[in-house]
Structures are given as structure tokens and as C-alpha cells.
C-alpha positions in Angstrom: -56.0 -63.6 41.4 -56.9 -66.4 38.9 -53.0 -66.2 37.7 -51.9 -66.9 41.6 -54.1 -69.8 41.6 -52.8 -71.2 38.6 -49.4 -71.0 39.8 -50.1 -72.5 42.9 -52.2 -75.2 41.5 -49.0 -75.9 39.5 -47.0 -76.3 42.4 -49.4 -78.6 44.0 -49.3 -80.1 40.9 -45.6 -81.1 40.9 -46.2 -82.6 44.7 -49.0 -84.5 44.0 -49.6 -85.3 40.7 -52.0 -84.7 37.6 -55.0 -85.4 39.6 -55.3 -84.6 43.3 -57.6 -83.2 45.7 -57.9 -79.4 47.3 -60.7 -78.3 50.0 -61.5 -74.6 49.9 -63.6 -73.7 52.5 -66.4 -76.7 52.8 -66.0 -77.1 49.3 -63.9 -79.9 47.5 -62.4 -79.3 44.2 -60.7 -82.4 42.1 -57.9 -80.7 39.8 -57.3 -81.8 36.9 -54.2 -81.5 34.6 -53.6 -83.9 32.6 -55.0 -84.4 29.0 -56.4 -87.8 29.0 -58.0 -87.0 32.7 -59.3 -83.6 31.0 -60.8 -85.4 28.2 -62.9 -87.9 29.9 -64.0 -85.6 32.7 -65.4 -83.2 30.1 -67.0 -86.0 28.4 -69.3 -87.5 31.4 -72.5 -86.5 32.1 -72.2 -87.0 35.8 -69.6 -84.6 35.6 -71.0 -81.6 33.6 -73.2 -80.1 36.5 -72.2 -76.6 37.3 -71.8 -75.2 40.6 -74.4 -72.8 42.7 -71.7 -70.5 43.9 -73.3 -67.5 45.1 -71.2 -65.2 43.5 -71.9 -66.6 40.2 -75.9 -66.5 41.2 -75.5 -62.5 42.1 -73.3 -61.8 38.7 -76.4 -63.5 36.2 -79.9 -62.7 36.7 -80.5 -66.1 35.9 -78.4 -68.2 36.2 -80.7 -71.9 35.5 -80.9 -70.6 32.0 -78.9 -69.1 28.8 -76.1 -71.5 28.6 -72.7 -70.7 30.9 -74.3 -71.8 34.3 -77.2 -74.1 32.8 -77.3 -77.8 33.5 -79.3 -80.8 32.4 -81.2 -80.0 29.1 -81.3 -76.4 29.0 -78.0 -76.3 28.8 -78.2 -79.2 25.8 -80.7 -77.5 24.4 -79.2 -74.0 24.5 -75.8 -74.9 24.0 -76.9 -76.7 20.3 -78.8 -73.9 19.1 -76.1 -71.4 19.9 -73.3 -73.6 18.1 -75.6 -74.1 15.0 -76.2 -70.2 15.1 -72.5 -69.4 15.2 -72.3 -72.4 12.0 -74.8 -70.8 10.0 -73.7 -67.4 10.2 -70.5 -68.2 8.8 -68.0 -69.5 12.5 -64.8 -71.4 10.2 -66.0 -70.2 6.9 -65.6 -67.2 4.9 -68.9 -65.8 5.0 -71.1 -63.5 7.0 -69.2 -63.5 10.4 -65.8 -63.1 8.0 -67.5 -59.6 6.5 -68.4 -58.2 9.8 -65.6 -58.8 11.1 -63.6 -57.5 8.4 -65.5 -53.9 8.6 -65.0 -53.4 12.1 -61.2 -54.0 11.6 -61.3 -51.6 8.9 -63.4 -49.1 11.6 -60.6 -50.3 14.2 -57.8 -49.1 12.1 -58.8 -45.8 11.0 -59.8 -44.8 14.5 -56.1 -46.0 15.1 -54.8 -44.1 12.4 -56.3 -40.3 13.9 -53.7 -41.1 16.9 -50.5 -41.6 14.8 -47.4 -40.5 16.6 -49.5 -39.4 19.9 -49.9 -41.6 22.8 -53.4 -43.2 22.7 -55.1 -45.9 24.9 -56.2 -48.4 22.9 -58.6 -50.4 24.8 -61.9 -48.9 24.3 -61.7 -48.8 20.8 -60.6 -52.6 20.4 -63.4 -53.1 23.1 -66.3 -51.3 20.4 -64.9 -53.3 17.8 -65.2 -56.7 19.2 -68.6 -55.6 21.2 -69.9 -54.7 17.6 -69.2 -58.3 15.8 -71.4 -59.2 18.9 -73.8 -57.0 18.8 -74.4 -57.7 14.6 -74.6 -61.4 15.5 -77.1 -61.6 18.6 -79.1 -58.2 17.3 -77.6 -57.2 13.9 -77.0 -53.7 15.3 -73.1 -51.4 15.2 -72.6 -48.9 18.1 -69.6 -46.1 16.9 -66.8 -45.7 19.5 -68.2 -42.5 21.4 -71.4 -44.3 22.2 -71.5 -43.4 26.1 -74.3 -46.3 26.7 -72.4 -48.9 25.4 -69.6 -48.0 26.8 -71.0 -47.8 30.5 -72.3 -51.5 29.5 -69.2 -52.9 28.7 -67.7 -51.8 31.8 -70.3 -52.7 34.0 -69.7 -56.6 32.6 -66.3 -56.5 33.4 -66.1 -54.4 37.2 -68.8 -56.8 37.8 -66.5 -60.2 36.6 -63.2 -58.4 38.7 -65.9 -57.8 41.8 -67.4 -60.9 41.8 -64.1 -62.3 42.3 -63.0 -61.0 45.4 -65.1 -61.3 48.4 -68.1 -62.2 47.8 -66.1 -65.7 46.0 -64.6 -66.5 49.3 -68.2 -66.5 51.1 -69.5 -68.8 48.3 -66.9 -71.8 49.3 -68.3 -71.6 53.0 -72.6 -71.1 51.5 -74.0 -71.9 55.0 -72.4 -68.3 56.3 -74.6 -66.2 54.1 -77.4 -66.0 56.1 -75.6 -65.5 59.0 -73.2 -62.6 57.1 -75.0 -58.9 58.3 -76.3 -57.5 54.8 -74.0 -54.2 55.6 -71.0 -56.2 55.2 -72.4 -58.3 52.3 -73.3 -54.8 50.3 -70.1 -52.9 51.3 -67.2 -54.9 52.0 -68.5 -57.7 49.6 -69.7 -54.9 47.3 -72.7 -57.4 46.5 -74.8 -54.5 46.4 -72.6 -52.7 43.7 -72.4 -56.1 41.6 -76.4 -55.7 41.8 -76.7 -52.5 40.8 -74.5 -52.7 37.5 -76.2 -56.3 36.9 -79.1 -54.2 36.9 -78.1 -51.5 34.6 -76.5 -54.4 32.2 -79.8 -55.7 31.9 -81.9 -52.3 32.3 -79.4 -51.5 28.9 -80.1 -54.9 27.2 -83.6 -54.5 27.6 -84.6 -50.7 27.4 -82.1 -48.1 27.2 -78.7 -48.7 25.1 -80.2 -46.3 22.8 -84.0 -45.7 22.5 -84.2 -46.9 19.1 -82.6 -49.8 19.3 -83.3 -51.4 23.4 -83.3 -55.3 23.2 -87.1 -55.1 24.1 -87.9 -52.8 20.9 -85.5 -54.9 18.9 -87.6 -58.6 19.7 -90.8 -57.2 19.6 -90.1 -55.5 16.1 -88.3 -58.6 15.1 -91.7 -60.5 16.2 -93.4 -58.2 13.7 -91.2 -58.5 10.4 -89.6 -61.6 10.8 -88.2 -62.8 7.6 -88.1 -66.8 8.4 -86.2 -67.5 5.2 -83.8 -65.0 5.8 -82.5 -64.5 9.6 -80.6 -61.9 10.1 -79.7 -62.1 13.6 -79.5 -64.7 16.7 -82.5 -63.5 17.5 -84.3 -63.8 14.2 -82.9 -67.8 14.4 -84.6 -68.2 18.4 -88.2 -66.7 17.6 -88.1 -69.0 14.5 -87.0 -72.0 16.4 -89.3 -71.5 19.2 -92.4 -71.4 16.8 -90.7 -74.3 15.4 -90.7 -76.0 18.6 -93.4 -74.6 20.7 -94.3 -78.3 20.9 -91.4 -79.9 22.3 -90.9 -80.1 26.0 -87.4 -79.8 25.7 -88.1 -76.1 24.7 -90.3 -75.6 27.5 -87.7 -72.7 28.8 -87.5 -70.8 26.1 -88.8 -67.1 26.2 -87.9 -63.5 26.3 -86.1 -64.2 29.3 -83.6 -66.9 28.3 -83.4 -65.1 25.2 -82.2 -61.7 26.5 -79.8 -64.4 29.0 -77.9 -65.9 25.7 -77.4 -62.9 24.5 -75.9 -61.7 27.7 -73.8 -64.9 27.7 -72.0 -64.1 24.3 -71.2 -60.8 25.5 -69.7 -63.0 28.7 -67.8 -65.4 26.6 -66.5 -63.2 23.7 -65.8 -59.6 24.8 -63.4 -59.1 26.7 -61.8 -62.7 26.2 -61.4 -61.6 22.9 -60.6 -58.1 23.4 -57.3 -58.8 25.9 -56.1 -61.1 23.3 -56.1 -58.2 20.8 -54.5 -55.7 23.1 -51.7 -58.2 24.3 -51.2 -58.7 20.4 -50.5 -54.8 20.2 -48.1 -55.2 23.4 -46.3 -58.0 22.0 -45.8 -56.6 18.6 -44.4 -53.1 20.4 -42.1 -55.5 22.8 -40.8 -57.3 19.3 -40.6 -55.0 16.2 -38.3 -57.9 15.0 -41.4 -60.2 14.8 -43.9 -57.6 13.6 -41.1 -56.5 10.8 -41.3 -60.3 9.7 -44.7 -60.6 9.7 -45.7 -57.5 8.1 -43.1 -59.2 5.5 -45.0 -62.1 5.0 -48.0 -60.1 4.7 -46.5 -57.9 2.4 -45.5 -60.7 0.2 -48.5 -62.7 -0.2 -51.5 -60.3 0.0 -52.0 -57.5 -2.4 -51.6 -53.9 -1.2 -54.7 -52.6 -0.4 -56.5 -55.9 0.4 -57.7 -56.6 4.0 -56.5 -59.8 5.3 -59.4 -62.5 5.8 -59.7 -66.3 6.6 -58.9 -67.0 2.8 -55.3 -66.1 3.6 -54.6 -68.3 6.3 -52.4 -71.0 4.8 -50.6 -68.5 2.9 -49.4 -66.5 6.5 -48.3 -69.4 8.6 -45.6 -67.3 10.5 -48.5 -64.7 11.5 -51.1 -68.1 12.3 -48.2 -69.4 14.4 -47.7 -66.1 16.6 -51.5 -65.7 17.1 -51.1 -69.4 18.6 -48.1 -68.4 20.4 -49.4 -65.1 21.2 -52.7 -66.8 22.8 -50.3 -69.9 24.7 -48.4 -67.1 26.6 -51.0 -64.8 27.7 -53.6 -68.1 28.7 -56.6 -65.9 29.3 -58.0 -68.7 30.8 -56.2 -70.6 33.0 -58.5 -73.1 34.6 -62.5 -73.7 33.0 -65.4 -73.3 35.0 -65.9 -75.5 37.9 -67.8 -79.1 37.0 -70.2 -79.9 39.4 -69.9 -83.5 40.2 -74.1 -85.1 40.3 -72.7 -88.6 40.8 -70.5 -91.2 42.5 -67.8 -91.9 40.1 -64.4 -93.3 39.2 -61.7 -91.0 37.2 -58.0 -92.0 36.9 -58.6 -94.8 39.2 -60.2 -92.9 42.3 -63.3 -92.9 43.4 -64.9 -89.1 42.9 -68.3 -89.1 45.7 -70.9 -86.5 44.8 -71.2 -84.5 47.8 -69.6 -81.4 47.5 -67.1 -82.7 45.2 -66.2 -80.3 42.1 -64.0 -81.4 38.7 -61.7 -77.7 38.2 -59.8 -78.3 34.6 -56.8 -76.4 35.3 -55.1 -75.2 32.0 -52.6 -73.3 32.4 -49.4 -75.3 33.4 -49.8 -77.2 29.8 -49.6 -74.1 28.2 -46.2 -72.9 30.5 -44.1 -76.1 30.4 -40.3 -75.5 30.2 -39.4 -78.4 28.4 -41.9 -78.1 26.0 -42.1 -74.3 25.0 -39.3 -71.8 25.1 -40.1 -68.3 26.4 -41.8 -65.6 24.3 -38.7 -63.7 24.4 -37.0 -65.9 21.9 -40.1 -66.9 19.7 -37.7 -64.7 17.1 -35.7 -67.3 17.0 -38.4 -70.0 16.4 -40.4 -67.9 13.8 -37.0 -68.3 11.7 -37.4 -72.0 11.9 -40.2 -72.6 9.4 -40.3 -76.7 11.0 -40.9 -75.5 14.3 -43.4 -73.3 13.3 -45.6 -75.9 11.9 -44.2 -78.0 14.9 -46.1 -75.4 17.4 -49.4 -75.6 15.2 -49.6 -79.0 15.0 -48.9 -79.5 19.1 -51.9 -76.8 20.3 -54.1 -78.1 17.6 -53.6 -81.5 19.2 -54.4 -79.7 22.7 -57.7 -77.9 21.6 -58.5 -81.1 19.9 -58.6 -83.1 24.0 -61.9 -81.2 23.9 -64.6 -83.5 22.4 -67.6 -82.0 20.3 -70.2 -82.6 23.2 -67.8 -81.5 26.3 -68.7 -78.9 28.8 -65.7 -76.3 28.9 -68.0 -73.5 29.2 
């Protein structure tokens, strides 16, 4: 569904230009395309408000903290300390992030390797893998691939996200219906009641029962007891710290076992399955184009001894295999358009006046990423990874594109 309304967003785009206007229901979204317009929207407070779609409300237990749908300074506040986690457990550096990661690649391919030459699906085991760099940064705990409680809470995330996104979204653009909508249609055709009830169990999971030992409420309250506050181990170990640190400061007024258990649930949101697809349309492109994968195992081959996993030390030394991770991500474009911006005041942005009421900024991604002048089809990417110029060439243009995103913008 999101794909369609890229595409047609694209079209619309062509018509009307990089910014124009589109009313969906009684709601009014600006869309955005171009770079420089992207850029500054991102960058202005009065537009970094995020929406109260009820959808969104019915998919987070709560959704005015944690840090996806927070606003104001919880999301400042939230948003800082979750960066500064990610730096100082090793996000662009070789270091404890780089060593988890590394393991549960290791982990990955052996479970791999018990399937050679039988048909396997592969998705659950790239899903455990990625869950479990998660799960070792918010909690520092691993979960092996035939864990069935992990499992059901993974897919309970994701049927909730593909849920949420039928129905019950097209309600949310006309809000002043939902009290008029009888709940029987609301709970089955809507299937709010089913979004509800895994929402639950995510949370029921996160806080009591992914395994006895180790539920989210046993794991704070025994972190509250040995915490090593020269030595965190774990996102969590960082907050408690933090919030002692802070217990002071009114812009930390929100923070408790609550918004705790709700940042952990939003990097689960943000990194799972994102991350995960990626992987799996790696696998499917590699199978599609032994001709690539041949000349990237080559490269591999040649420049990293046998035996030795690859790691973020390696990079410059595999530029054909950085350049098809690029390419690899450009094609699939997971993310098509951000989150919607909420706009909280009168404005002006490429020369138009943007009014507050009901008026939303949608940053719409993907026809950047799928111009025909600009990048050929994957289908002859062959051709391009045997021009080492235009390699570099397609590095250098979708560094410049992630770098349109300012340190302090609100893309998620």
C-alpha cells in the first residue's frame, strides 16, 4: 500500500511540482520532494509536531512518550539520550555494537549452513539475528532461533504495523467519525480489537513473560539492584543512571518505567524488521545476480583473510560490496515517505504560506531514489560494479542525499 502511494505521489509529483498540496479525508498533507524543501522542513521546529492519527495511538501504548510519536521536549530529551546510547556503545566505530553484531552473523550463518542444498525460509532466522543485536543493546540479553516467545513477539510487531495500515488508517484521516463508527465494525472489520490484543501481548512479553527469567520487569528491577554505574552494560543500565543523574531536572520529569519500557519498544520499531527486509532482499538479489555475488565474494576473497569475519575495519578495502549495499538499499527503498510532520505553526516553505490547522509536512522519499536519468536499473548494476569510477560516483551521490538530513532533524 505505502509503494502505491509513492508511486502516485510521484505522478502527482510530475503535474504539480516538488511541493504541492493533497487532502485525504479532512486532513491536509504538504508533500515534499525536493532536497532543499526536505532539508529545511526537517529543520523547523514548527514543523516537527507529529500527528494524533488514531491508528498510530491504538498501535503504541503510549504514544506522548519514548521517542517515534513524541513531541516538544520529550522527544528532545529522548531522542538525545537514545543517539548518545547508540555512540557510546560503539554506532560508527568498531567496538561493542561491531562484536555483537559480528557473533550473531556468525550464529546466522551456521544456522544457514544446517539447510545447504535443501529449500529453507530464511526469514525467521535473519529476523532472531537482528532482534538479538537489539535485545543485547536495550537489555543485554540473546534469544536462540527456536525461542517460541520471541518469536510470537516479533510477529505480533509486524501484523500489528501491516493492520494498522489498512482500515483503521482510513478512519484516522476523517477523526470526527470515530465516535460515531459502531465498536463491532471498529473491532472486526477495522480489526482494532486484534491490533489491541497483540499490542497487549507485545507489552505483556516486554514486561513479564518473554521468558520468566529474563521479563523486562525482572530485568529493570534487578538492574536497579546491581547497577554498575561505571560500567553500563545495557540501554537500560545508561536510563536508570541518567535519571538519578537527573531526577532534578524538569526536563526529565517523564522519565520512568513506563517511557523506559516505550524506548525500548521503539528500537524494536525502528530496527527490526527495517533491518531485517534489507538483509533478506540482499539474499534475493544475490540469487537474482550470481555474476555480482561471484565478484564480490572475489573482492572479499582478495582482501580479507580466510577464516576472518568481515567487520567495519574492512570497509575501505570492499568498495564494490559498500557500493551494492548502497545500491541494494536505493532499490528496495524500505521507506518511501517519513512519518508525517505535524505542522504547530503558520509558516512559509518554498515561498507558500503553510497554515497550521490540519496541515501536515509528508517527506516523500522515494522518487529520488527511482529517477531514470539518474540511476540505471538494478538489472545492469553488473555493468556499473565493473566501472570502479562509477562506483565511487554512486557513494559519493547517496552520501550527499543522507547528508540533506541535518544532526537535529525529525525524520523519525
Amino acid at each position: 500500500m505505502t509503494r502505491k502511494i509513492s508511486k502516485t505521489l510521484k505522478k502527482l509529483q510530475s503535474k504539480y511540482g516538488e511541493i504541492y498540496t493533497v487532502k485525504l479525508g479532512s486532513k491536509v498533507f504538504i508533500v515534499l520532494s525536493d532536497y532543499s524543501l526536505i532539508k529545511s522542513a526537517l529543520q523547523r521546529p514548527e514543523i516537527s509536531g507529529r500527528p494524533v492519527f488514531h491508528h498510530f495511538n491504538v498501535v503504541k501504548k503510549h504514544s506522548h512518550i519514548g521517542v517515534i510519536l513524541a513531541v516538544g521536549q520529550v522527544w528532545t530529551t529522548n531522542r538525545r539520550f537514545s543517539i548518545k546510547t547508540l555512540r557510546d556503545f560503539g554506532l560508527g566505530k568498531t567496538m561493542i555494537l561491531d562484536d555483537v553484531i559480528l557473533n550473531e552473523a556468525q550464529s546466522l550463518v551456521q544456522d544457514l549452513k544446517e539447510s545447504l542444498n535443501k529449500p529453507i525460509e530464511i526469514e525467521w532466522n535473519v529476523n532472531v539475528a537482528i532482534l538479538n543485536v537489539i535485545w543485547k543493546l536495550v537489555a543485554d540479553r540473546r534469544y536462540e532461533v527456536s525461542d517460541k516467545d520471541v518469536k510470537k513477539f516479533s510477529k505480533n510487531i509486524n501484523d500489528n504495523f501491516e493492520d494498522r495500515d489498512g482500515a483503521l488508517a482510513v478512519i484516522s484521516l476523517f477523526p470526527w467519525l470515530i465516535p460515531f463508527v459502531p465498536r463491532f465494525i471498529m473491532n472486526k472489520w477495522m480489526l482494532e480489537a486484534r491490533i489491541v490484543r497483540r499490542r497487549e501481548e507485545v507489552f505483556h512479553l516486554l514486561l513479564v513473560q518473554i521468558k520468566s527469567k529474563y521479563s523486562a520487569i525482572e530485568v529493570i528491577n534487578d538492574h536497579k539492584r546491581k547497577l554498575d554505574k561505571e560500567n553500563p552494560k545495557d540501554l537500560i543500565d545508561k536510563y536508570l543512571i541518567e535519571k538519578e543523574e537527573q531526577k532534578n531536572n524538569p526536563d526529565y520529569q517523564h522519565w520512568g518505567d513506563d517511557d523506559l519500557l516505550q524506548n525500548m519498544f521503539d528500537f524494536f520499531i525502528a530496527g527490526s524488521e527495517t533491518t531485517s527486509s534489507t538483509i533478506r532482499w540482499f539474499f534475493l538479489f544475490m540469487g537474482r545476480f550470481p555474476d555480482i555475488q561471484r565478484r564480490v565474494q572475489k573482492e572479499i576473497d582478495e582482501n580479507v583473510p580466510k577464516g576472518q569475519c568481515l567487520s567495519l575495519q574492512d570497509k575501505d578495502k570492499l568498495p564494490t560490496l559498500e557500493a551494492l549495499i548502497f545500491e541494494v538499499n536505493r532499490n528496495v527503498s524500505l521507506l518511501p515517505n517519513a512519518l508525517p510532520h505535524e505542522v504547530t505553526q503558520n509558516t512559509v516553505l518554498g515561498g507558500y504560506d503553510i497554515p497550521k490547522e490540519n496541515e501536515y509536512a509528508l517527506v516523500n522519499l522515494w522518487p529520488k531514489w527511482n529517477y531514470s536519468f539518474l540511476w540505471e536499473s538494478f538489472c545492469k548494476t553488473s555493468k556499473f560494479l565493473n566501472q570502479m569510477d562509477r562506483m565511487f560516483l554512486l557513494k559519493q551521490t547517496l552520501t550527499s542525499t543522507v547528508s540533506i538530513l541535518p544532526q537535529n532533524s525529525k525524520l523519525f
